[in-house]
N, C-alpha and C positions, 0 to 999 in steps of 0.2 A: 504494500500500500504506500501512498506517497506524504508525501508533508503535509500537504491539504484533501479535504475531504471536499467535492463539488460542493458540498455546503457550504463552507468558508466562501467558496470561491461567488458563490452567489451572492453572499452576503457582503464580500466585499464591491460584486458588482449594484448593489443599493445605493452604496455610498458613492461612487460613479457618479451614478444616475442624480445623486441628491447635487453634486457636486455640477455637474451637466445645466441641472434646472436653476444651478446661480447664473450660472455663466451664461447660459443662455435668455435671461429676466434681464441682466447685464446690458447683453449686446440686443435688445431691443429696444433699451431705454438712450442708446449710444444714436442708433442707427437712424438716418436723417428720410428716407425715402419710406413712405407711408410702405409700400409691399414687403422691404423688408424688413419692418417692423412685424408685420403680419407674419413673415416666414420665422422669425426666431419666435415670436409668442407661440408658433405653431410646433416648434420645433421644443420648447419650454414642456409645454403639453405633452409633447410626444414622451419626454423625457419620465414625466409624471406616469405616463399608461405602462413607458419603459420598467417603471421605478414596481408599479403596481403586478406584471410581468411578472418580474422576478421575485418579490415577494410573495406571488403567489406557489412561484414554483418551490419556490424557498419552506415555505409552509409547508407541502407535499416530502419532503427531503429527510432521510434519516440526517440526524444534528449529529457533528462531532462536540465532541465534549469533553475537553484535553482538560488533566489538572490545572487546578488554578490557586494561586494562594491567594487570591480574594475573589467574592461574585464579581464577575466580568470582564475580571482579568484579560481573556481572549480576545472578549469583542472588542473591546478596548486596544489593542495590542492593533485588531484589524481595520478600524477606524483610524489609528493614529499613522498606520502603516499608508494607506488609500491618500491621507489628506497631505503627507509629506517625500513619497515616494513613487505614486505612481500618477493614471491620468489624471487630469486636471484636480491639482498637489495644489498646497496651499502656495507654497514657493513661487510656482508657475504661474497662478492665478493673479499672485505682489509684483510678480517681476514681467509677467508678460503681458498682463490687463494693461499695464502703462502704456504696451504698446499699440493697444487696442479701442484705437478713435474714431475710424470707419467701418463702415456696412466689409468693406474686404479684408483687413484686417479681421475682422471678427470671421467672416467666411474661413480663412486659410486656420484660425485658431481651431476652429470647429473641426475642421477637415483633421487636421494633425490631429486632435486630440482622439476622434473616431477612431483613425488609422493607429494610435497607440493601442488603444481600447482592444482593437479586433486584435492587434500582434499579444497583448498580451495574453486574451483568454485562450488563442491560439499554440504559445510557450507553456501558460499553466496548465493547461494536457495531460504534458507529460508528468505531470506530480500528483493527477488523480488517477485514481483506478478507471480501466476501459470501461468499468460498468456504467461509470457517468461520466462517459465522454459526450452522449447526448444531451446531456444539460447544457455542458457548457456550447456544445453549434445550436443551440436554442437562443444563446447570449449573444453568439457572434452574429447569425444570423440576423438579430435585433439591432447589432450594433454598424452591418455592414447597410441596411437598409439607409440607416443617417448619413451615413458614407455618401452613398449614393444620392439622397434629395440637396445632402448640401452642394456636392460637385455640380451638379444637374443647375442649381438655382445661383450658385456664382456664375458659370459659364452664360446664364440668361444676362444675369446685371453687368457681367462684361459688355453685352452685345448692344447695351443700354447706351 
């Protein structure tokens, strides 16, 4: 068995997702052209149905449930893990949101962060058991869809 149980790995994709629904509340309040304000509020939502997704599958899920020397030890461990280490990281959020003042900007932030997102559940694979390798192309699959509306909808406001 590997280091993470698909469970963790769900759960850390929540916090993603919770992390996803800033950034994207963010880059609508940024964005000057009324449509793409529509695309990221759309995109906020999605994150939200995302969010709700995975906590549903998450529910469904045998829970690991590693010793801990205090309640919540883990969660904790996997919350502080998501907000400083992986996509859209608190750090990234300080240091990269500065750079994030137009409607493309925010596009290409979006874009990059998906494409982390899919590589990641894609690598953590290998540290679950093959049993719930379908959980997580349930996440990718989720996450490659964003992928694609955002490329789709920058390559439009290019043409603008």
């Amino acid at each position: 068995m590997g280091v993470f149980e698909a469970s963790d790995i769900v759960e850390v994709a929540i916090r993603i997702e919770e992390n996803g629904i800033n950034f994207y509340k963010f880059a609508e309040q940024i964005a000057k052209q009324e449509e793409a304000k529509k695309l990221f509020a759309y995109l906020a939502q999605a994150e939200v149905a995302h969010k709700k997704t995975f906590e549903g599958i998450f529910a469904k899920m045998e829970k690991y449930n590693p010793p801990e020397s205090y309640a919540g030890e883990y969660s904790a461990y996997l919350r502080a893990y998501v907000d400083n280490n992986i996509i859209f990281t608190k750090e990234a959020m300080d240091k990269e949101l500065s750079k994030v003042t137009d409607t493309f900007a925010a596009f290409d932030f979006a874009i990059k962060r998906e494409l982390d997102s899919i590589l990641y559940y894609h690598e953590i694979k290998k540290l679950v058991p093959a049993t719930q390798h379908a959980t997580l192309d349930q996440i990718i699959d989720e996450e490659r869809k964003h992928f694609a509306l955002l490329t789709e909808m920058k390559k439009r406001f290019m043409k603008q």
